[in-house]
C-alpha positions as CSV (number, residue, x, y, z in Angstrom):
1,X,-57.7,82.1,30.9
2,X,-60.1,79.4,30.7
3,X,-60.4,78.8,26.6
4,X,-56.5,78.9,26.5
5,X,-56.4,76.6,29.7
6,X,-59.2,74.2,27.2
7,X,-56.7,74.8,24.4
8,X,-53.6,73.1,26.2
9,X,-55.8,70.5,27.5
10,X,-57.0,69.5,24.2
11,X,-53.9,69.6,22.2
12,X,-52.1,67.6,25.2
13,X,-54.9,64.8,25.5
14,X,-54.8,64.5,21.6
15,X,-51.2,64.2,21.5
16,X,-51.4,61.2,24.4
17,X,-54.3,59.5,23.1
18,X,-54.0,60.0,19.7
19,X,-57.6,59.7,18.4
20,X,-58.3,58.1,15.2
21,X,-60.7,59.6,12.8
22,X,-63.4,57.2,11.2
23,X,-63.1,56.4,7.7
24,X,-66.6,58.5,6.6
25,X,-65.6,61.7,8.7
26,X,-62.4,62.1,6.8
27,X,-63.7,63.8,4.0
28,X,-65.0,66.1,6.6
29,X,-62.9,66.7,9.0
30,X,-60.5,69.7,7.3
31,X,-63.4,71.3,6.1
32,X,-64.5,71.3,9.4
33,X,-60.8,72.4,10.9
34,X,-60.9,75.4,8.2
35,X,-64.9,76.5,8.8
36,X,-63.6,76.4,12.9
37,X,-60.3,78.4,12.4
38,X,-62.4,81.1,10.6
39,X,-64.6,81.7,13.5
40,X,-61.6,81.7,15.6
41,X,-60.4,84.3,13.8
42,X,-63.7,86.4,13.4
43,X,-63.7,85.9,17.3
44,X,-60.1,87.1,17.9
45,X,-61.3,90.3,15.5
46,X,-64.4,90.8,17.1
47,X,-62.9,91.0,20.7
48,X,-59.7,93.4,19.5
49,X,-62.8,95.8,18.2
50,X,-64.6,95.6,21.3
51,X,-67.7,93.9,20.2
52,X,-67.0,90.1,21.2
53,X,-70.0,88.4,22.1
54,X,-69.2,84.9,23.5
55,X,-73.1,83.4,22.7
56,X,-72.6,85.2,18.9
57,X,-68.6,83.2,18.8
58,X,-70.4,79.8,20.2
59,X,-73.1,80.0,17.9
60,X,-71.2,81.0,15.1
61,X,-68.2,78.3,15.5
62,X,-71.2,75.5,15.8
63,X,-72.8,76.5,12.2
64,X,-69.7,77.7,10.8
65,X,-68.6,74.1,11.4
66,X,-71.6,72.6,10.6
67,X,-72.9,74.1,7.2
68,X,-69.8,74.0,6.3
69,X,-70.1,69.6,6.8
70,X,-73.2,69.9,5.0
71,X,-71.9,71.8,1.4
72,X,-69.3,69.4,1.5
73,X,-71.8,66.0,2.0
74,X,-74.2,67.5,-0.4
75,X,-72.0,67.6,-2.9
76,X,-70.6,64.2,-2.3
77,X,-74.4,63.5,-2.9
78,X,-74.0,64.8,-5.9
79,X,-71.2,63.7,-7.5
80,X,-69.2,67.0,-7.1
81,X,-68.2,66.9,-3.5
82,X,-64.6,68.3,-4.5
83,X,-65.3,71.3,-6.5
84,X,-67.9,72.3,-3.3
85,X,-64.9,71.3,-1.1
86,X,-62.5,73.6,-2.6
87,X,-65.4,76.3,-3.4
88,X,-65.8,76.2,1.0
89,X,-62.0,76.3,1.6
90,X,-61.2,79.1,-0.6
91,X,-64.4,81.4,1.0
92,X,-63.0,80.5,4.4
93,X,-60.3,81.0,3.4
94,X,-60.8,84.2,1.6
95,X,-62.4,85.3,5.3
96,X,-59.5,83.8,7.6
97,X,-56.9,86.0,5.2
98,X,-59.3,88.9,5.2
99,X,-59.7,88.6,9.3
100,X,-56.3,88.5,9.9
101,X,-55.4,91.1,8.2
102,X,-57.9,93.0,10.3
103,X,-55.8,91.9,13.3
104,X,-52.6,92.5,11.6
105,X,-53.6,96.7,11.1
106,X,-54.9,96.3,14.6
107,X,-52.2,95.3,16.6
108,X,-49.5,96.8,14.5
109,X,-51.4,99.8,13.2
110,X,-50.5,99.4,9.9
């Protein structure tokens, strides 16, 4: 109950105070959205097969999120920072498909 009463407190309070995002996190902020929603989704697996761990979900949203940051800025380093952005969204989202299909034969048996 709590994470979901977090959830409607967030999305409210960004809807009213509409943040802006600063010029050098842009680059990194939908990297950072997809590399979140995948542990979201690895943690919504993990607790419909009985084996959610909320330190193992915290700790993996926090480096999920934050490696994911990192490939992207060390390519910008490098002069390739889109072809590591879209090499970082596509194994996301490779997992994100691949986890909610998990769900999916879960919940619907199929």
């Amino acid at each position: 109950m709590i994470p979901a009463l977090g959830l409607i407190a967030g999305v409210v309070l960004g809807l009213v105070l509409q943040p802006s995002v600063p010029i050098w996190a842009q680059p990194y902020l939908p990297i950072a959205v997809v590399a979140a929603l995948d542990a979201v989704f690895g943690g919504l697996r993990a607790l419909l097969d009985g084996i959610f761990d909320d330190k193992v979900f915290v700790v993996s949203f926090l480096s999920n999120v934050i490696i994911a940051a990192l490939i992207v800025y060390l390519g910008d380093q490098l002069g390739v920072g889109s072809q590591l952005s879209t090499g970082v969204v596509v194994v996301l989202g490779i997992r994100i498909f691949s986890n909610v299909a998990a769900i999916r034969r879960h919940l619907f048996h199929a």
